[in-house]
N, C-alpha and C positions, 0 to 999 in steps of 0.2 A: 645781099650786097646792094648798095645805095648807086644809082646811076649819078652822071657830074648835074643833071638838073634837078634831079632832088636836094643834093647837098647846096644850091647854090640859093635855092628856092628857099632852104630853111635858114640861110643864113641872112637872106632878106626879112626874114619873120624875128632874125635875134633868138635862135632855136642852136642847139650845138651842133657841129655838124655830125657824130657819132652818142647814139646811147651805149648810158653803163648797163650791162647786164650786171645786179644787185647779187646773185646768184654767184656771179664769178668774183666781185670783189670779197665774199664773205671766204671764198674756198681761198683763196691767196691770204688771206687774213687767220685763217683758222689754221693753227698746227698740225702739222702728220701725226698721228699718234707714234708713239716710240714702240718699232719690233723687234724681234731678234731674224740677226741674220742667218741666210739657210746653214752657213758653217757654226755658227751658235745652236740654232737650233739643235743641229746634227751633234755634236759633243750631248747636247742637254740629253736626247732621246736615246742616247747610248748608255748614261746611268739611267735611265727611267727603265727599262728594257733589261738591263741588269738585275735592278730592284725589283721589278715585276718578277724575272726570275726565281731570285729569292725570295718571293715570297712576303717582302717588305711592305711593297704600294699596289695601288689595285687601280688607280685612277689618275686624272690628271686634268689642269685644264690652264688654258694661257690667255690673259687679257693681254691686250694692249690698250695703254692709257697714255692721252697727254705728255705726261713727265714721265711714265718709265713703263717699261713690258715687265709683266710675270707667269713666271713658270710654279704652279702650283701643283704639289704631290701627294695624293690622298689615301690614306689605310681604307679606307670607306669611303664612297663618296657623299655620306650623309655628315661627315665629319669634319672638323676645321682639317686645312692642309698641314702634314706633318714638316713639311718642308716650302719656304719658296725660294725662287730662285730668280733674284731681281736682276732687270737693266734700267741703270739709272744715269742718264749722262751727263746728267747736272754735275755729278757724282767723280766722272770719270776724269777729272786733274788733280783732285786731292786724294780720296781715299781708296779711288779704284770704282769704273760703272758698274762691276758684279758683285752681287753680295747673295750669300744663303743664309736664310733667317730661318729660325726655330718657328713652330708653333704657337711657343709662349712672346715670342716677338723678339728675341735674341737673336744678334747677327754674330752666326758662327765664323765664317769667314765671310773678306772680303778682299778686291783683286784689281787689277786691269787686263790680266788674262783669261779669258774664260778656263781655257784646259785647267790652270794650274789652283783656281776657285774650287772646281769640281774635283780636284783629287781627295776634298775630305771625305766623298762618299766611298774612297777606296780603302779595300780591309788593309789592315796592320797584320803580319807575319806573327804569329802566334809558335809561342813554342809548345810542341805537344811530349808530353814524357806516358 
C-alpha cells in the first residue's frame, strides 16, 4: 500500500497515482470457462453409475471449455466417447443448454431441463411373453 507522500511525489513526476496489475486486467478480461453445476453434475453421475452397472460405459471424462462443459462416456477408454452430454449456454434461449450427442456426432435429444434431457438413457417397459 502507497503512503499520501508517495502518491503525491508521483503525481509531481506526472506518474499515475496507482499501478495496473496486467495480470489482473487479463483474468477480468478472460471468461470462466462453462461447468456443470453440482445438481447437474449429480443427475449426470447417476446415469453414469447406472450405466456402469449395466455394464454399458467403463469410463468417463468432463472438460470444461469457454463456450460449453462436457460430459463424456466411454465403452473403453481408448475409444471415441459413445455418448456426450453438452452444456451449452449460448444455446440455452432457443433450443435448450443440454443436449446428448451420439458418437457419430448426432444430437439425440435436446432440453432446458437437465432431468427431462437424461431420461432417454432410461429403458422403455418391454413386454415379455
Amino acid at each position: 500500500m502507497t503512503d499520501g507522500a508517495d502518491t503525491s511525489s508521483r503525481r509531481e513526476r506526472g506518474e499515475p497515482a496507482t499501478t495496473v496489475d496486467l495480470a489482473e486486467i487479463r483474468r477480468r478480461n478472460t471468461p470462466e470457462p462453462v461447468t456443470f453445476q453440482r445438481r447437474e453434475l449429480d443427475l449426470i453421475l447417476r446415469i453414469y453409475g447406472r450405466m456402469v452397472a449395466d455394464g454399458h460405459w467403463r469410463d468417463y471424462a468432463i472438460d470444461h471449455l469457454r463456450d460449453r462443459a462436457v460430459f463424456s462416456a466411454f465403452r473403453r477408454t481408448s475409444e471415441v466417447p459413445l455418448y456426450r452430454i453438452e452444456k451449452d449456454p449460448s444455446r440455452a434461449r432457443k433450443q435448450g443448454a443440454f443436449a446428448i450427442i451420439s458418437a457419430a456426432g448426432l444430437v439425440l435429444k435436446r432440453g432446458h431441463d437437465l432431468a427431462i434431457v437424461l431420461r432417454y438413457f432410461d429403458k422403455t417397459p418391454r413386454l415379455v411373453r
